[in-house]
matplotlib code that plots the C-alpha trace (Angstrom):
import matplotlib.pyplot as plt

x = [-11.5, -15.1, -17.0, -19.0, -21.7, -24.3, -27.6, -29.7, -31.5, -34.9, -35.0, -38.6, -38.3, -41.8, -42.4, -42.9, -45.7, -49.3, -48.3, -46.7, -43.3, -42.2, -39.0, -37.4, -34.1, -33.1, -29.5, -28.2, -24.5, -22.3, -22.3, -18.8, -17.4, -20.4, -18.6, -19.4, -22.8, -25.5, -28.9, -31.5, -34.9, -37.8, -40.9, -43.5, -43.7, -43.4, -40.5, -38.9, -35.3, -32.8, -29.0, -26.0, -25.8, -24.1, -23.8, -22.3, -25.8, -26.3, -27.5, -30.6, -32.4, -34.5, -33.0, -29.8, -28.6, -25.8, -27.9, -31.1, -28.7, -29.5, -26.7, -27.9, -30.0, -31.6, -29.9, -31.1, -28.9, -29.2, -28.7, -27.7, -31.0, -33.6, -35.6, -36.0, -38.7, -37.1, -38.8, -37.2, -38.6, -38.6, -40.9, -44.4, -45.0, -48.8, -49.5, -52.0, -52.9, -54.8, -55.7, -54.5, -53.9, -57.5, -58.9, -60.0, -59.0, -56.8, -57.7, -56.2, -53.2, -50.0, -47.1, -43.5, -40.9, -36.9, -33.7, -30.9, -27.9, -24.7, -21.8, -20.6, -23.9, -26.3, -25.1, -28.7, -30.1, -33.9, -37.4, -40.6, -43.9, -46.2, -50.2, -52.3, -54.4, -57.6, -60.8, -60.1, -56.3, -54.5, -51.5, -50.0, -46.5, -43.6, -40.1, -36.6, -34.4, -32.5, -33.9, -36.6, -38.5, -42.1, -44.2, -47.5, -47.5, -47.1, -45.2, -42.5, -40.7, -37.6, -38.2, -35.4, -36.4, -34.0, -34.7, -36.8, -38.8, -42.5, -43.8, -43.9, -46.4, -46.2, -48.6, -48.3, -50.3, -51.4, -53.2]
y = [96.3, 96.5, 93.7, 94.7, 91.3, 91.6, 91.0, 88.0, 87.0, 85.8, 82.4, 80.6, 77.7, 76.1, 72.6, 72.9, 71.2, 70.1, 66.7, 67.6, 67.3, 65.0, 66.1, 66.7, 67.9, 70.6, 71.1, 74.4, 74.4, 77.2, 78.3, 78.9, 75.1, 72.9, 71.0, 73.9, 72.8, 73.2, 70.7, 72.6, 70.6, 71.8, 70.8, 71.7, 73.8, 77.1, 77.4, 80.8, 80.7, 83.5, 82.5, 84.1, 86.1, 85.1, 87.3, 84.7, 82.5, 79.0, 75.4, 74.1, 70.8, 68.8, 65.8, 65.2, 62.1, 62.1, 60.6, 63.9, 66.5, 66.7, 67.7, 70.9, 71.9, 75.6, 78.2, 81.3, 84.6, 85.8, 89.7, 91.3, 92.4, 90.7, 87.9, 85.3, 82.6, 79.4, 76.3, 72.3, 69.8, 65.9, 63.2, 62.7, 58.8, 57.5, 54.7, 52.2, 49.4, 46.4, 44.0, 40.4, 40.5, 41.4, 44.0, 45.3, 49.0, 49.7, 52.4, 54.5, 52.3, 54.7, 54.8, 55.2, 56.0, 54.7, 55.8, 53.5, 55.2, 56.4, 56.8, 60.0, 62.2, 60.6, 58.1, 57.4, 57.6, 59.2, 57.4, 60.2, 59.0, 59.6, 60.1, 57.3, 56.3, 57.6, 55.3, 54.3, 53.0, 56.2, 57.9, 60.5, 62.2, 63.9, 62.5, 63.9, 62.2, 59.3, 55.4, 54.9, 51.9, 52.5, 50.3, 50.1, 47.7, 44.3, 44.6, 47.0, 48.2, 50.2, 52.9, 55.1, 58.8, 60.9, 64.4, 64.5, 61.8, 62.8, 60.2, 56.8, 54.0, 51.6, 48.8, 47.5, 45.2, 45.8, 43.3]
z = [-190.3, -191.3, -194.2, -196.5, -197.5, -201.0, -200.0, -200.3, -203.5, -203.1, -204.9, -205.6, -206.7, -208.6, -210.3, -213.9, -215.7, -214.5, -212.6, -209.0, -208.5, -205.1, -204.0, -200.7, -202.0, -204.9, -205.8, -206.6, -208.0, -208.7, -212.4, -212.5, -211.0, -210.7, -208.2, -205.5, -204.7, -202.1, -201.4, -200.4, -198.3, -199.8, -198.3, -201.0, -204.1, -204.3, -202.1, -201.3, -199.8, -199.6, -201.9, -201.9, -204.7, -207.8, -211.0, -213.2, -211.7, -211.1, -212.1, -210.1, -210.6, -208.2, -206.3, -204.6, -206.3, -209.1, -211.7, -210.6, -212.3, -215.8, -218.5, -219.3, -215.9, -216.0, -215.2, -212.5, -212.4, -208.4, -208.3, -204.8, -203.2, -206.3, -206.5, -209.2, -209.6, -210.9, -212.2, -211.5, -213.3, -213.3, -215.1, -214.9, -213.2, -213.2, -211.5, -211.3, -208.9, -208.9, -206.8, -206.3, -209.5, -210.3, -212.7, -209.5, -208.9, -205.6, -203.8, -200.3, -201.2, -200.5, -202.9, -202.1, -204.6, -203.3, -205.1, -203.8, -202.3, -204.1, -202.3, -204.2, -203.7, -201.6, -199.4, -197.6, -200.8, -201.1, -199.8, -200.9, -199.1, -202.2, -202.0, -202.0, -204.9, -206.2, -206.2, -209.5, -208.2, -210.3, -208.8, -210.3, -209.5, -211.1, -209.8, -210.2, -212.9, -212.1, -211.0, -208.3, -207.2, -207.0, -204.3, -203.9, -201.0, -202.8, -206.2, -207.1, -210.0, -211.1, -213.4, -214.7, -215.6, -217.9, -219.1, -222.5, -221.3, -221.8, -218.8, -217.4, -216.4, -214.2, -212.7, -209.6, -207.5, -204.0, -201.5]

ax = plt.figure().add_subplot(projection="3d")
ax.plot(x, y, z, "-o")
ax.set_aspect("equal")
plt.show()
């Protein structure tokens, strides 16, 4: 008895839009039952991975949390032995930080960006390690859908990103 396998499909995956995309995670689900569905790490974009092939394709989005997977996410047809270049997306987050409450601009201040845990898709939940802010106290990141809790060292605050959404601000104050 001999098997016969398709060969792989070259998926690049690349963040759309001009704000960087932070995400460790991208889901790819099965076009056919969405339930069948695989998290990928992705350490930076571009990111090239070999799939399975799948003529009737599949969903991608980026994050691994229920409330990351939009209602209509895009759509990438994998043909034995091709390659496709597909883009994710989430929402564009700048961020500025003050000082003690100051006017004063924060900078080399670090930003993290928390989704709480759900039980049902990600039970640890999601911490990203963002970059630190610029000398005028700007940060600027794109973040998969869903709600995150942006820190900046001192304040923090929730901030709920759906699909559609053209981009968030959010103050916070650092020490």
């Amino acid at each position: 008895m001999s098997f016969t396998y398709d060969r792989a499909v070259a998926v690049t995956f690349t963040s759309y839009g001009a704000v960087p995309l932070r995400a460790e995670t991208v889901t790819v689900a099965n076009n056919g039952d969405l339930t069948k569905r695989k998290r990928l790490s992705v350490p930076a974009f571009p990111y090239t991975t070999d799939l399975f092939p799948r003529r009737d394709g599949v969903a991608v989005w980026a994050g691994a949390c229920g409330d990351a997977e939009p209602a209509t996410p895009p759509h990438a047809t994998l043909t034995p032995g091709g390659s496709v270049t597909t883009a994710v997306s989430g929402v564009p987050v700048a961020v500025t930080v003050t000082r003690n409450g100051s006017a004063n601009a924060a900078a080399g201040v670090p930003g993290t960006a928390k989704h709480a845990s759900d039980p049902a898709s990600c039970p640890s939940g999601a911490t990203l390690a963002l970059d630190t802010t610029t000398s005028g106290g700007r940060l600027e990141v794109s973040l998969p859908y869903g709600t995150w809790q942006l820190d900046a060292g001192w304040t923090a605050e929730a901030v709920t990103l759906t699909p559609g959404k053209a981009a968030e601000s959010v103050a916070l104050v650092a020490r």
